[in-house]
Each structure stands twice: as structure tokens, then as C-alpha cells.
C-alpha positions as a printed Julia matrix, in Angstrom:
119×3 Matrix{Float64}:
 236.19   -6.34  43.13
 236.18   -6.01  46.77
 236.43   -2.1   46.39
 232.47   -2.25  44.93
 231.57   -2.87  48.67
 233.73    0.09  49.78
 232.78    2.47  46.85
 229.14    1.26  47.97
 229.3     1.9   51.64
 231.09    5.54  51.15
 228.75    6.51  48.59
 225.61    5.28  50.99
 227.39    7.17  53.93
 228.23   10.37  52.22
 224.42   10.73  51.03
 223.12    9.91  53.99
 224.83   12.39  55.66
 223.77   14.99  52.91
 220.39   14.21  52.86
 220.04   13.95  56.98
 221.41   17.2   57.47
 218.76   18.98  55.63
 216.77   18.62  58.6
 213.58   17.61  56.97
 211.54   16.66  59.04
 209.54   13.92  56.56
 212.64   12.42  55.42
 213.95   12.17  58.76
 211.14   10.69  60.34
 210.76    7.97  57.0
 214.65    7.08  57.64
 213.51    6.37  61.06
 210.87    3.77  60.5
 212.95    2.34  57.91
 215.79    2.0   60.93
 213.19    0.61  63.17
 211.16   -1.86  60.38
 214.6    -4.1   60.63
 215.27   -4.07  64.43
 214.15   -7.37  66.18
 210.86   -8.23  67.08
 208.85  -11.22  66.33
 210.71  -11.78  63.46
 214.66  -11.63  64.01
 216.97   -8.88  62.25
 218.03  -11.99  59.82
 214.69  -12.74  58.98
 213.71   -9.25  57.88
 217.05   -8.6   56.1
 216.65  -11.66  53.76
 212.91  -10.63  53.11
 213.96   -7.21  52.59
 216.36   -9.01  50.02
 213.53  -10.6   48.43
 211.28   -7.37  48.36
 214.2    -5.4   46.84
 214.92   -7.97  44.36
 211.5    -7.91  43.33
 211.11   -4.52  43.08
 214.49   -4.52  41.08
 216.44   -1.66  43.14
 220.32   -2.9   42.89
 221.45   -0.38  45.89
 218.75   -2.34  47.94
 219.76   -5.51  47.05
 223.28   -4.76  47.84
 222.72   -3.47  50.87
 220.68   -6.29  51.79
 223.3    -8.91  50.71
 225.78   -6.66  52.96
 223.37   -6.99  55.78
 222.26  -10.78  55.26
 226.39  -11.59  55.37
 226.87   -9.58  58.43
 223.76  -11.3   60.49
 225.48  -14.46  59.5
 223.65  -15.85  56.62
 225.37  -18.15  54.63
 225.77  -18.25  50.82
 223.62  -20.93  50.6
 220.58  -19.49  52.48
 220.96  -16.47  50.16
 220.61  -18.36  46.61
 217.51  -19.65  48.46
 216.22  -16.31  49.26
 217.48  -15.58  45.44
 215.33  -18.27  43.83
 211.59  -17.23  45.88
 212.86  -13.44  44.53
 212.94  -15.41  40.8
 210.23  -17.15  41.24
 207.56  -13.94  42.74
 209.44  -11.18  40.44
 210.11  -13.35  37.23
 212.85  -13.5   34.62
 213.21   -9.58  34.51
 214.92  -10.73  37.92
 217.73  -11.87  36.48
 219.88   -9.0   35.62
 219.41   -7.74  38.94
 220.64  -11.35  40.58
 223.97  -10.99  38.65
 224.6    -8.14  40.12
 223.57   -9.26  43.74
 225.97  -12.25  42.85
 229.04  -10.25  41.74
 228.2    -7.86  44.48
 228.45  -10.77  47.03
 231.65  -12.71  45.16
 232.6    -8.86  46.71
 231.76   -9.0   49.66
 233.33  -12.69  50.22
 236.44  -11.12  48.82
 236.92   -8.8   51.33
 235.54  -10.91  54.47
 236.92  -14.14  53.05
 235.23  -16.16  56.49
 231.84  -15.19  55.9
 230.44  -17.87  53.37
């Protein structure tokens, strides 16, 4: 299970990489803001992951919400604090949530696999 987080990561840095070095100057810029939307300010960097965890759940994109999980887990928030971030994205978004939450969960059970001291 643990190689969905490594399958996930190669395929996000291989496309990147593709899609940067087309040079446009649009999409370059737009990667940009999205870099700079989640660097601190008044709200921290784990602040604005788990609400872009929320927002992505909502909006139902899986390779947002994965990322998201990746990057709540690596600013330190726990399991816990992530099934509450989970439940506000049920609650806003609905029931057509819910596939979208099993995958965040197995992608998580994942990421726990491979960084066993991070729940």
C-alpha cells in the first residue's frame, strides 16, 4: 500500500516537470501563486494545508486530497486532527463526499505505512 504514496509523488513530479518546462508563461505564473497561497502568513502552513484538505474534499479532486493528506502528515498533523478536518469536508460537501474520504483514508493508512511515527 505504501507504494500509492510513491507511485503518487513520481507521477506528481514527472508532470510537473513536463508541464513547467513548456515555459508558459500563464501556467507558470498560476503554479506560482499556488506555491505562495500555502507559505506562512497569518495563517500557518498547517492551517492552510488542512483547509486546502477541506476545499479539495469538497470539490471532490482525489490527487488534491492526497496531496493534502501528504502535506497535513508532514506539517505534523495528527490522525486525529485530520478525521476532524474530514467530518467539516462531510458536513459542507455532503454524502457525495464519501467516496472521496475512502480514498483519503486508504491513501493515509499509506502514508502511515511508510512513515510508521507520524500518527
Amino acid at each position: 500500500m505504501a507504494d500509492r504514496v510513491d507511485a503518487f509523488n513520481e507521477f506528481r513530479s514527472r508532470m510537473n516537470e513536463r508541464i513547467l518546462g513548456t515555459d508558459h508563461r500563464v501556467i507558470k505564473r498560476f503554479f506560482g501563486v499556488d506555491t505562495l497561497t500555502y507559505e506562512p502568513g497569518a495563517l500557518d502552513v498547517r492551517t492552510k494545508e488542512l483547509l486546502g484538505l477541506v476545499a479539495s474534499s469538497v470539490l471532490r479532486c482525489d490527487d488534491c486530497i492526497a496531496y493534502h493528506v501528504q502535506r497535513c502528515k508532514e506539517e505534523g498533523v495528527s490522525d486525529a486532527e485530520l478525521l476532524d478536518a474530514f467530518s467539516v469536508a462531510l458536513v459542507v460537501g455532503g454524502s457525495i463526499v464519501i467516496p472521496h474520504l475512502r480514498r483519503a483514508m486508504e491513501f493515509l493508512d499509506a502514508w502511515n505505512a511508510k512513515n510508521p511515527r507520524t500518527t
